[in-house]
C-alpha positions, 0 to 999 in steps of 0.5 A: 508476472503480469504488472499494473498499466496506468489504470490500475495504478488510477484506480489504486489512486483513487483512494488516496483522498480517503487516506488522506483525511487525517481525521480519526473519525473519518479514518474509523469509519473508512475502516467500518466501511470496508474501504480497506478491503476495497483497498486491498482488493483493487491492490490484487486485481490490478496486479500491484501486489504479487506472490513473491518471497517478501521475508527474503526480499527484506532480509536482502534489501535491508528496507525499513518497511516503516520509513516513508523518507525514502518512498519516493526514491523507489522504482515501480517494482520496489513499490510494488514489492513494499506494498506487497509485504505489507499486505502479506504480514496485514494477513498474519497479524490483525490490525497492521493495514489498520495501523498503515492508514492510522500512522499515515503510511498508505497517504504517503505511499498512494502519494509517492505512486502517482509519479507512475500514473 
């Protein structure tokens, strides 16, 4: 399993000033632009999401997916494997990675990252 270096966890970075405006008007249309996308296509070329069993993985860690307290207590690899659960369920029910950037999540997760830059 290949890991993200420094760049690419830059690059991911780079979009936090877009999830972090909290207006809603530039929250819809960052969602219209496709910047999602973008977002989570940078996620996978750089390595940070990857194929793993997510739904065994959270029934063993017990990790809330929606408590943001305890990002910055997380390794690189726990991170990782958040985001990864996250992505995999924003596939199987619309609007999830929506909702992650309307309830402030991707802020607070793209911010705990930068301890890895």
């Amino acid at each position: 399993m290949a890991t993200p270096t420094k760049e690419g966890i830059n690059q991911i970075l780079s979009f936090l000033p877009d999830v972090s405006n909290p207006s809603a008007t530039a929250r819809a249309s960052w969602s219209d632009e496709g910047r999602l996308l973008s977002l989570i296509g940078t996620l996978n070329s750089t390595n940070f999401v990857y194929p793993f069993d997510y739904n065994a993985w959270l029934r063993e860690s017990g990790i809330d997916l929606s408590d943001t307290s305890k990002l910055d207590s997380y390794d690189l690899e726990t991170m990782r494997k958040l985001m990864t659960a996250q992505i995999r369920i924003g596939r199987f029910s619309g609007g999830h990675i929506q909702t992650l950037l309307n309830n402030g999540y991707l802020a607070a997760f793209l911010t705990s990252l930068k301890r890895f830059a």
